[in-house]
N, C-alpha and C positions, 0 to 999 in steps of 0.2 A: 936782222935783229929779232929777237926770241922776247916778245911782252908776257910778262904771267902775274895772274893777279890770284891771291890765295883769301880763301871766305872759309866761313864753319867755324872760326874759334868762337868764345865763348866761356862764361861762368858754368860750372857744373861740380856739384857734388861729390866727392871722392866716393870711388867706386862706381861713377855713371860715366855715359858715352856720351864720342863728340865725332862727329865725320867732318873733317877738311876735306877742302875740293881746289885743288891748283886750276885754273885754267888757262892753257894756253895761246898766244894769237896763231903759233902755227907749228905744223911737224915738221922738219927738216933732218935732216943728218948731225943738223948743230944741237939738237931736242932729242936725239937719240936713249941718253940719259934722262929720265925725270927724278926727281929726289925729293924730297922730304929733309931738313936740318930744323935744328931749335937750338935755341943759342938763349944761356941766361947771360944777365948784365955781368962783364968781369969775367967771364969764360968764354973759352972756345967753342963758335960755333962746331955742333956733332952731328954727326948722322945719327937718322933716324930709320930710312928706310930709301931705295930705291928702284925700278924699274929700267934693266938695262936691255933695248930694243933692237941692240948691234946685231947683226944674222949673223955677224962670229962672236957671239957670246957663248960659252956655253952654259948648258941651262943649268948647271949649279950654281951661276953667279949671275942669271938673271936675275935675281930678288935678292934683294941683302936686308939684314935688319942690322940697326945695335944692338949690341950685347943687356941693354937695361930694357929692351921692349919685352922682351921674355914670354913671346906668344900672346902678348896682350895686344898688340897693333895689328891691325892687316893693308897692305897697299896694295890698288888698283887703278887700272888704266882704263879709259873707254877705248871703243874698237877704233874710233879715228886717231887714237895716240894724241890729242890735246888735253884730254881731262886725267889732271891723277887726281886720287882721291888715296885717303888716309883716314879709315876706320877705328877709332882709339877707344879700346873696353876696360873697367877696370881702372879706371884714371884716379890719380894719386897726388897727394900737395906737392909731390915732389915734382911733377910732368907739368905745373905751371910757367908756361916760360912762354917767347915767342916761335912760334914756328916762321919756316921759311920753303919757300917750293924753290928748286933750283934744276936748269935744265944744263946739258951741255952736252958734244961729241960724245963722250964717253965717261965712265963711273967712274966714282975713286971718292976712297974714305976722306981722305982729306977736302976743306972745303975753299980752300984757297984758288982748285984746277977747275972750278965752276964758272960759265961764263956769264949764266945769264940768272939774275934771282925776281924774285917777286919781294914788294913790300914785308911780307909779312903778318900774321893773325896772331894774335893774344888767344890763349889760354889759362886760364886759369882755375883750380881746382881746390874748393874749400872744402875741411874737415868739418 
């Protein structure tokens, strides 16, 4: 069983930064995936961004973004593969929602094939 607990959200300023930090109780092949989702109330949780660690990945699809980050996010892994972190610049009233760190076997847009998630951090970003 894959524990992850996510920190860093937070009030900030539209147009300022915020760094989440996933961490995890451990790397396994189950943690191979790390991800990044935000889900507002009434919607589908989306991706945001992930980190796919598979040695058959190929390196085009190791790092995904969504289509709404638009070079404004960056994802990173430490070298032990427990800690993701989620760099967010350029933050917008729109990107207030809750984030969600989720790990699993392997990547995929949809967030229903996730096994394991963390609580969750508020974001929020006033004009």
């Amino acid at each position: 069983q894959v524990h992850l607990v996510e920190s860093g959200g937070g009030r900030v300023q539209a147009g300022g930064s915020l760094r989440l930090t996933c961490t995890s109780s451990e790397y396994t092949d189950n943690s191979d995936c790390m991800a990044w989702f935000r889900q507002t109330p009434g919607m589908t949780r989306e991706l945001v961004a992930w980190i796919d660690n598979d040695v058959g990945t190929l390196d085009s699809n190791r790092v995904k973004y969504g289509d709404f980050v638009k070079g404004r996010f960056t994802v990173s892994q430490d070298r032990t593969k427990t800690t993701l972190y989620l760099q967010m610049n350029h933050l917008q009233p729109d990107d207030s929602t809750m984030y969600y760190c989720a790990a699993n076997h392997a990547c995929y847009w949809d967030p229903t094939f996730y096994d394991f998630w963390g609580p969750g951090t508020q974001v929020t970003v006033y004009s």
